[in-house]
N, C-alpha and C positions, 0 to 999 in steps of 0.2 A: 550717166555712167556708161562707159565705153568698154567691150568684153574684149579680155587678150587671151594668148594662149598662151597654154602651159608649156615652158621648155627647161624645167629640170628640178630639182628638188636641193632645195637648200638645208645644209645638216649644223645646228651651231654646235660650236667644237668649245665654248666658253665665253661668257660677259652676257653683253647684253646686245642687241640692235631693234634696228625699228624698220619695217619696209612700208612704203605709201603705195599704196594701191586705188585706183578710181578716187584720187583727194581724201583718202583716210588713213590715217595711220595706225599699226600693230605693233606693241612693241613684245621682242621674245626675251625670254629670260634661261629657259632653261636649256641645260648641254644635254646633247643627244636628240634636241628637237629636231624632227625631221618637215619641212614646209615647200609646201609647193612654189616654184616663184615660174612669175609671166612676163610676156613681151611689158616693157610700160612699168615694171617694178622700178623704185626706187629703194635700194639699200642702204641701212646706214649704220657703223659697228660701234659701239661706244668704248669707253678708256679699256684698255686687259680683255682684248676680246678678239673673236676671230671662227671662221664658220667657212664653209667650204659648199661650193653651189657645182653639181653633178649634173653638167646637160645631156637631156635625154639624146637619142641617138647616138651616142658616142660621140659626140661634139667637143670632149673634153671637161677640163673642170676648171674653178676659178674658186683661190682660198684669197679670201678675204681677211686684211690682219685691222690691227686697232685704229680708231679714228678713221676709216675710210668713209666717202662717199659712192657709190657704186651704180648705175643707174642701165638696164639693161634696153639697150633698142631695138632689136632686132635680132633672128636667133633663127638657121633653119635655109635659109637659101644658101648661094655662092659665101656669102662672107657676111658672119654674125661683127654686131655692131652694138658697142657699148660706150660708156662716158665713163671718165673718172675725177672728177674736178679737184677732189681731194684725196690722199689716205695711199695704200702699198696696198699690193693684188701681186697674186703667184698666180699665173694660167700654166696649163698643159694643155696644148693641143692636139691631139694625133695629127700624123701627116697622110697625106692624101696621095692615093698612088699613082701619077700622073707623072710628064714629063714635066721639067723645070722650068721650060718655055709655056709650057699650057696652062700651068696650074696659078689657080688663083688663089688670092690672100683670103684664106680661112678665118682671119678673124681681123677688126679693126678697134682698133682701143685709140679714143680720142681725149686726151687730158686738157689740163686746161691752157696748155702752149703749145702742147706736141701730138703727134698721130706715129702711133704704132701699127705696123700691119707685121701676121706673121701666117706664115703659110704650113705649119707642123712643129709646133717645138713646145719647150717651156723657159719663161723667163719671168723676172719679179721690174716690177716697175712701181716706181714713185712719185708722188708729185705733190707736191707745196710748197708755196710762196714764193709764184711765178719759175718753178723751174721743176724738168722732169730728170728724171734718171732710169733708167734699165740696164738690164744685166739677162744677158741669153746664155742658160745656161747648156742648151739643144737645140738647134734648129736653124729655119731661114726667119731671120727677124729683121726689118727696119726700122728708122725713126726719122722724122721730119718737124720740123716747125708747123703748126697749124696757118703759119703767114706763109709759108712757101713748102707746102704737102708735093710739089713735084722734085722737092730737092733732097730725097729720100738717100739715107747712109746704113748698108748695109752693117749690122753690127752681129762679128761670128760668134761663135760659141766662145765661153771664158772671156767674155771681152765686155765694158761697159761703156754705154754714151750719157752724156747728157745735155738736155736742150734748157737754155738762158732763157726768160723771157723772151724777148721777139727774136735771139739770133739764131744762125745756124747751130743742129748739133756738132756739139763737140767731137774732133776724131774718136773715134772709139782707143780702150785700151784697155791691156791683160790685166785679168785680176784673180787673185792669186787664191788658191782652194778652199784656203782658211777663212779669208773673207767673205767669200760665195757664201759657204756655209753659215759664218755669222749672220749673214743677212737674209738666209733664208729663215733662222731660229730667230732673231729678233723683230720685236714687234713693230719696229718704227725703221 
C-alpha cells in the first residue's frame, strides 16, 4: 500500500459512487456525505448521481455528473493533473493573477482522445465512445488530440469544440444560453 495525500473533500450531491483507493474499493450511498479524497483516487459515479470534489487551497472544484469515470493524478504544484476516460465533469478553476505570457495551465484534463488544459475558468466536458466535447463557459481553455497535444485550439467563452477519435478538433462554435444551461442541468 502506497500513502497519498489528501487534496480536497468530496461532497455526494445524490446516487451512488465507489472510489478505489490502495486496490480497495468504498462504495457511498448517502447525499450530504462529506469524504476526503487523495492523489491516486479513482472515482466512479453510478446511474442518477453526481457529487462535487472541493480542492483544498482554493484550487477550485470539480462536479461530477452520472456514469463518470474520474481518476485524480496529481493536485498541488504548477498544474493539477486528472483522467477522465469516461462520463461529464463541470470544473471551476480560479484564475491565477499573473500575466498571459507567464501563466501556466492550472489544470490538465486527459480523456480518452483529447487533453484539455485551462488556466482559470469553468467549462463542462464529455467524453464517450471515442469522442470528447467541451464547452467554456469562462476562461482560457484549450483542447487537442491526445495524438497531437501540440496542436492545441483555443476555445472562448460560449463556444464548443469537439475532438473525433484520432482527428483534429473540431473548429470551435457559438452556442447558444439555452443550451449552455441544458447541459449544465442535464445529466448526460
Amino acid at each position: 500500500l502506497w500513502s497519498a495525500d489528501k487534496v480536497g473533500i468530496l461532497e455526494m450531491q445524490k446516487g451512488v459512487l465507489k472510489i478505489r483507493r490502495n486496490f480497495a474499493d468504498t462504495i457511498y450511498k448517502e447525499a450530504g456525505a462529506m469524504i476526503p479524497v487523495n492523489t491516486g483516487d479513482q472515482i466512479q459515479t453510478g446511474n442518477n448521481s453526481r457529487a462535487i470534489i472541493r480542492y483544498d487551497k482554493d484550487r477550485g472544484e470539480t462536479e461530477l455528473y452520472s456514469r463518470t469515470f474520474f481518476m485524480i493524478e496529481t493536485v498541488g504544484g504548477e498544474t493539477d493533473k486528472f483522467r477522465m476516460p469516461v462520463g461529464k465533469i463541470r470544473f471551476k478553476i480560479p484564475a491565477i493573477k499573473k500575466s498571459k505570457r507567464t501563466a501556466k495551465n492550472r489544470l490538465r484534463l486527459r480523456t480518452a482522445n483529447a487533453l484539455v488544459s485551462v488556466k482559470g475558468s469553468e467549462a463542462v466536458v464529455g467524453s464517450a465512445k471515442g469522442e470528447t466535447t467541451m464547452i467554456t463557459y469562462s476562461g482560457d481553455i484549450t483542447i487537442a488530440n491526445i495524438a497531437d497535444p501540440e496542436n492545441e485550439i483555443p476555445v472562448l467563452e460560449n463556444q464548443a469544440s469537439k475532438v473525433v477519435k484520432d482527428a483534429p478538433p473540431l473548429p470551435p462554435v457559438e452556442v447558444p444560453e439555452e443550451t449552455r444551461n441544458n447541459i449544465v442541468e442535464s445529466d448526460t
